[in-house]
C-alpha positions in Angstrom: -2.0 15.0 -13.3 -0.4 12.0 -14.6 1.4 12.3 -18.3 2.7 8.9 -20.2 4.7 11.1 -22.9 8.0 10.8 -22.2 11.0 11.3 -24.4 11.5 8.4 -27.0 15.2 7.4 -26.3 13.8 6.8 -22.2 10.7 4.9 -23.7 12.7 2.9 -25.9 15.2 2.1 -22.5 12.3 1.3 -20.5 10.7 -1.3 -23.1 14.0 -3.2 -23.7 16.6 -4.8 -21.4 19.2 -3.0 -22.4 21.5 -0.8 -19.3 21.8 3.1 -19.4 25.1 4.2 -18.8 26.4 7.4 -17.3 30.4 7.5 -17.7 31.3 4.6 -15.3 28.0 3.6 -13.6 25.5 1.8 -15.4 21.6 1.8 -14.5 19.1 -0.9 -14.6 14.8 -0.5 -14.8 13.0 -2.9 -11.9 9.9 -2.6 -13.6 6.9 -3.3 -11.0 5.4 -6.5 -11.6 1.7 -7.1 -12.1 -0.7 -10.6 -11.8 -3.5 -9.5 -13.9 -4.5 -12.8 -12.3 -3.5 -15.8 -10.1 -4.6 -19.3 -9.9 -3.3 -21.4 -7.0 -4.0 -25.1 -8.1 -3.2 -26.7 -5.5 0.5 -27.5 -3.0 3.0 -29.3 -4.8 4.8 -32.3 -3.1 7.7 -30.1 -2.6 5.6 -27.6 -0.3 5.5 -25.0 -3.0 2.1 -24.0 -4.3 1.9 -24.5 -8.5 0.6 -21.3 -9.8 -0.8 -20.3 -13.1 -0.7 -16.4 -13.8 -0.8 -14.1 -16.5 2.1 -11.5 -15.7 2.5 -7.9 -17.2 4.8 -4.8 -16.3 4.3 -1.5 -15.9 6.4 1.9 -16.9 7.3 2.7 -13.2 8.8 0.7 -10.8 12.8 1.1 -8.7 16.7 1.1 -10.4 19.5 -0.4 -9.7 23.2 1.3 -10.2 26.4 0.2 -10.3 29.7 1.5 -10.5 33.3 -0.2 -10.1 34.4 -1.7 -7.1 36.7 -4.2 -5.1 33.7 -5.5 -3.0 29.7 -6.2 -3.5 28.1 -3.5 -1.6 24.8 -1.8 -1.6 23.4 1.7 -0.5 19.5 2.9 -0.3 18.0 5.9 -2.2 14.6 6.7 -3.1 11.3 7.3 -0.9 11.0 4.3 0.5 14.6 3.0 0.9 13.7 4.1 4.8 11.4 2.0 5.3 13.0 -1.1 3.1 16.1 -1.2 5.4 14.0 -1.0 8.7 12.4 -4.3 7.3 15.0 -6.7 7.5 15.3 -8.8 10.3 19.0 -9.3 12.2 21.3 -11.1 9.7 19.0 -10.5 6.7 19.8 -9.7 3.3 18.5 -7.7 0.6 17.9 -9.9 -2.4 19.6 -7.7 -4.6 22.9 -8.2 -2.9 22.0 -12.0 -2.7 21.9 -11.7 -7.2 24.9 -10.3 -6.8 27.1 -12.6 -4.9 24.9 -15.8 -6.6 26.1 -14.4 -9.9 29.8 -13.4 -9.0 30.3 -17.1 -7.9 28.7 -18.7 -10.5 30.6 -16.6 -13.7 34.0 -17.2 -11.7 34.0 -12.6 -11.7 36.4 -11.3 -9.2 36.0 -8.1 -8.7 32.6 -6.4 -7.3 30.2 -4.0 -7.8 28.7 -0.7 -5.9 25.0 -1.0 -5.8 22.9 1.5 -5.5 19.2 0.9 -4.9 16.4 3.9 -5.6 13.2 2.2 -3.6 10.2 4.1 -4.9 7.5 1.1 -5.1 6.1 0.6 -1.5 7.4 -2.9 0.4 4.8 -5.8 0.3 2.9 -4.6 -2.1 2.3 -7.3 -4.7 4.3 -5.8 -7.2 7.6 -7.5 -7.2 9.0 -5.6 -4.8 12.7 -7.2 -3.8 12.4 -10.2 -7.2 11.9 -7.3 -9.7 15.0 -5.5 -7.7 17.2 -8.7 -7.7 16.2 -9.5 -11.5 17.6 -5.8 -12.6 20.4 -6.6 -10.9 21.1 -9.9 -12.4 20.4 -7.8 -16.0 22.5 -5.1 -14.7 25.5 -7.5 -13.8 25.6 -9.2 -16.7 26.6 -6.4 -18.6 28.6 -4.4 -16.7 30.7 -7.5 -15.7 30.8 -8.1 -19.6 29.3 -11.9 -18.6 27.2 -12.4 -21.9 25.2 -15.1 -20.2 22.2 -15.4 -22.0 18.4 -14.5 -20.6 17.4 -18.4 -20.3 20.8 -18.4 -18.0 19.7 -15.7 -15.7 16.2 -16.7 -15.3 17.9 -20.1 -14.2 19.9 -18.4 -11.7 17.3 -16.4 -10.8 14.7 -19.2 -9.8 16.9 -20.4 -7.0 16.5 -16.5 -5.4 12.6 -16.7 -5.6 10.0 -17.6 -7.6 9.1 -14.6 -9.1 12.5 -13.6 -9.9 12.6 -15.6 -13.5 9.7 -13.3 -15.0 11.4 -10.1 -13.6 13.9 -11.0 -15.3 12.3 -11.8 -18.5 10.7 -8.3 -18.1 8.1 -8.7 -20.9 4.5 -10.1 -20.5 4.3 -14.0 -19.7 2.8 -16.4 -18.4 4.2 -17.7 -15.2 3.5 -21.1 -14.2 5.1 -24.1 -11.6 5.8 -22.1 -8.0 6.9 -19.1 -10.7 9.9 -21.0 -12.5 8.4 -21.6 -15.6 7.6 -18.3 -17.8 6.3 -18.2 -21.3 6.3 -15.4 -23.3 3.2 -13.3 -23.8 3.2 -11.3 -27.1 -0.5 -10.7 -28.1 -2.0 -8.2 -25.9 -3.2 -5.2 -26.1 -1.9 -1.5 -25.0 -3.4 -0.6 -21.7 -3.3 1.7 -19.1 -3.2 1.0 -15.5 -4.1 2.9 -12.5 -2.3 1.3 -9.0 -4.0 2.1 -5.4 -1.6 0.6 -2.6 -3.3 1.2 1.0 0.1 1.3 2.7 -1.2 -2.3 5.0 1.4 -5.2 4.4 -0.1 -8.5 4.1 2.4 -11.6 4.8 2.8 -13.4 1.6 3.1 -17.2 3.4 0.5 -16.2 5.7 -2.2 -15.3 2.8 -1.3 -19.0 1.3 -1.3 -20.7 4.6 -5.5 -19.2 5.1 -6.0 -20.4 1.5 -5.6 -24.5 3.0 -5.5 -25.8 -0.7 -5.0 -29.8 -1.2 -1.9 -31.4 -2.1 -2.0 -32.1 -5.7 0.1 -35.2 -7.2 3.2 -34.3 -9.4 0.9 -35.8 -12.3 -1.0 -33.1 -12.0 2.0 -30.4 -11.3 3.8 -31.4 -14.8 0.1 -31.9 -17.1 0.0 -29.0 -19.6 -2.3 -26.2 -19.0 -5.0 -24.7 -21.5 -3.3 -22.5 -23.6 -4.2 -18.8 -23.8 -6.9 -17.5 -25.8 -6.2 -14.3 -28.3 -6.1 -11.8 -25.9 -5.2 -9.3 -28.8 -9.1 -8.0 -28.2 -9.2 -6.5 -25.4 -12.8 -7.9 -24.8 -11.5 -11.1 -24.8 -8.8 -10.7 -21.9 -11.3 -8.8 -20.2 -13.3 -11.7 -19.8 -10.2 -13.9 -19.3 -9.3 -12.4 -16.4 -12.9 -11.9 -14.7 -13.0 -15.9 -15.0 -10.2 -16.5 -13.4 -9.6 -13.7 -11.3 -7.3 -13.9 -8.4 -7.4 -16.9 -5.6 -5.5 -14.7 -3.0 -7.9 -12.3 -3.0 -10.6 -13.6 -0.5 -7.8 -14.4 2.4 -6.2 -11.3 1.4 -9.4 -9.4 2.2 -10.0 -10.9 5.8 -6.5 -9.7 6.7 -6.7 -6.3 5.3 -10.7 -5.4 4.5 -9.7 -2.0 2.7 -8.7 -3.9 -0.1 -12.6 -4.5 -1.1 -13.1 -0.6 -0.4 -9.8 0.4 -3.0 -11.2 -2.5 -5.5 -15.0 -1.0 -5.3 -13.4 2.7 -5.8 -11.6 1.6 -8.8 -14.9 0.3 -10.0 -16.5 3.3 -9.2 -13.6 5.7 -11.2 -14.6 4.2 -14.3 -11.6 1.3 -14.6 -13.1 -1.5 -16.7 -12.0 -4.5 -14.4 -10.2 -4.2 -11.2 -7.9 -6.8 -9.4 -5.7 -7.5 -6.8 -2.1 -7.9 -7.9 0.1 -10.8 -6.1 -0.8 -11.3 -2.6 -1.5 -7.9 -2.0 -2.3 -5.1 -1.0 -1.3 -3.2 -3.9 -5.0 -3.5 -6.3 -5.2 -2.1 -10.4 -7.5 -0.6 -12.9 -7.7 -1.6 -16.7 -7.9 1.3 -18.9 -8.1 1.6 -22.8 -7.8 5.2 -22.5 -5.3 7.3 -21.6 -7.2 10.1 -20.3 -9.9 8.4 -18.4 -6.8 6.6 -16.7 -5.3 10.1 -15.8 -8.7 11.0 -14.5 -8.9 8.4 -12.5 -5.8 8.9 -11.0 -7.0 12.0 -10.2 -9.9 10.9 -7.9 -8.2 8.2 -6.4 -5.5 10.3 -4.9 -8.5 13.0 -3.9 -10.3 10.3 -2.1 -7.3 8.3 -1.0 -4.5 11.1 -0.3 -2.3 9.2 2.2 -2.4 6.2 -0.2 0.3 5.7 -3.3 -1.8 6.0 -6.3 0.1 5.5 -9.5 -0.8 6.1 -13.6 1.3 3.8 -15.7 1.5 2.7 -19.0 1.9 -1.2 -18.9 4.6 -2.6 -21.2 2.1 -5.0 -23.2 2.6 -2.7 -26.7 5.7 -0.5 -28.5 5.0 3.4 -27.3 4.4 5.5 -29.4 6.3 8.6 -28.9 5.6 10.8 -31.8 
């Protein structure tokens, strides 16, 4: 069974951006990433799709290391670095190495780094994945290369990697908006547990947006300002936010991987009070007020699902409380 106690001086390192050192290497969190919902308004005259999404992260999720060296390189740990490296294509590269070269050419940094990357979040999952893994290493970077380039700066940088890398790097609940390079800092909701169900099935991100066929929208509508937030502070209230709005990849997601409805309608039947899809999928959530109705849900899950990943997590939307 799933416990969120954890020692406070860990707690306190996962809920900040600060880097953990060990002697001479240095660690960085890549906290998974999760759309408690997504609205697609419509493709941008740039080809991008403008987005509108309330973002949250949870207490798991892969690290980066670092320790001195001439050159950038980067090595695979963790359970599914395997899989991650069999991924790439010919001539690919890991998006964590990409932060790192971006980053040595723009501070003017001549010497390098040895990366270390522990993969436990499953690939294509909706959760970040690669962006959250790039953003830690930007984080990571900047310290250990003593850059002091502030979090607006790296967010910056980051946006030319991908879109969501500027709220992985951020870290903290947001809102993310444009094709993901505008994020707004969230500070009023409430704790909450999660419970994660990923199906192992990979769903193409551009494919999920190409079966959505939204219109082209005008760059009038792109720039206008969006309603703001309501107090999500009750939980009641973002409850009924997010079942509004819900998720527009969800539907195209569905009819190219169907088990998503069956993992959404078992969190439903576990007790979650609202379920969702996170991203593009397949990776789909519970809400949870309580601790140990989460942990008991976990339970189930991974009894009726046991060659799925099924996680408990605390999401970073409150200070712990480790007493």
């Amino acid at each position: 069974m799933v416990s969120f106690k954890m020692p406070q001086a860990l707690a306190l390192a996962l809920l900040s951006d600060i880097c953990m050192t060990d002697g001479i290497s240095f660690s960085e969190f890549a906290n998974a990433k999760i759309n408690l919902n997504l609205t697609v308004l419509g493709k941008r005259p740039d080809g991008y799709h403008a987005l509108d999404s309330l973002v949250v992260f949870a207490l798991l999720g892969d690290s980066v290391s670092v320790s001195p060296s001439d050159d950038i390189t980067l090595t695979y740990a963790g359970t599914f670095a395997a899989e991650l490296q069999a991924s790439f294509a010919p001539d690919a590269e890991d998006l964590v190495l990409t932060a790192a070269r971006m980053l040595r050419a723009e501070s003017g940094v001549t010497t390098g780094a040895a990366l270390q990357l522990h993969k436990s979040v499953p690939l294509g999952a909706g959760l970040g994945g690669g962006s959250a893994d790039a953003a830690a290493c930007l984080r990571l970077l900047n310290s250990f290369w003593k850059l002091d380039w502030s979090l607006d700066a790296l967010m910056a940088l980051g946006a030319r990697i991908g879109s969501d890398v500027p709220a992985c790097v951020m870290n903290t609940s947001c809102r993310m908006t444009g094709r993901g390079e505008h994020v707004e800092k969230v500070e009023n909701l409430p704790g909450l547990f999660c419970v994660l169900v990923n199906p192992g099935v990979h769903v193409s991100t551009a494919e999920i947006f190409r079966q959505m066929k939204k219109p082209q929208i005008s760059a009038d509508i792109v720039g206008a300002p969006l309603q703001p937030f309501p107090d999500f502070s009750i939980p009641a209230t973002l409850y009924a936010y997010l079942e509004a709005t819900g998720n527009d990849l969800l539907m195209p997601a569905i009819a190219a991987a169907p088990v998503i409805q069956d993992v959404l309608a078992a969190l439903n039947d576990v007790g979650a009070d609202i379920s969702a899809m996170t991203g593009s999928g397949s990776t789909c959530f519970g809400l949870f007020l309580d601790e140990k109705t989460a942990q008991r849900a976990q339970a189930k899950l991974k009894g009726l699902f046991p060659d799925y990943w099924v996680e408990a997590t605390l999401l970073k939307t409150t200070v712990l409380k480790t007493d």
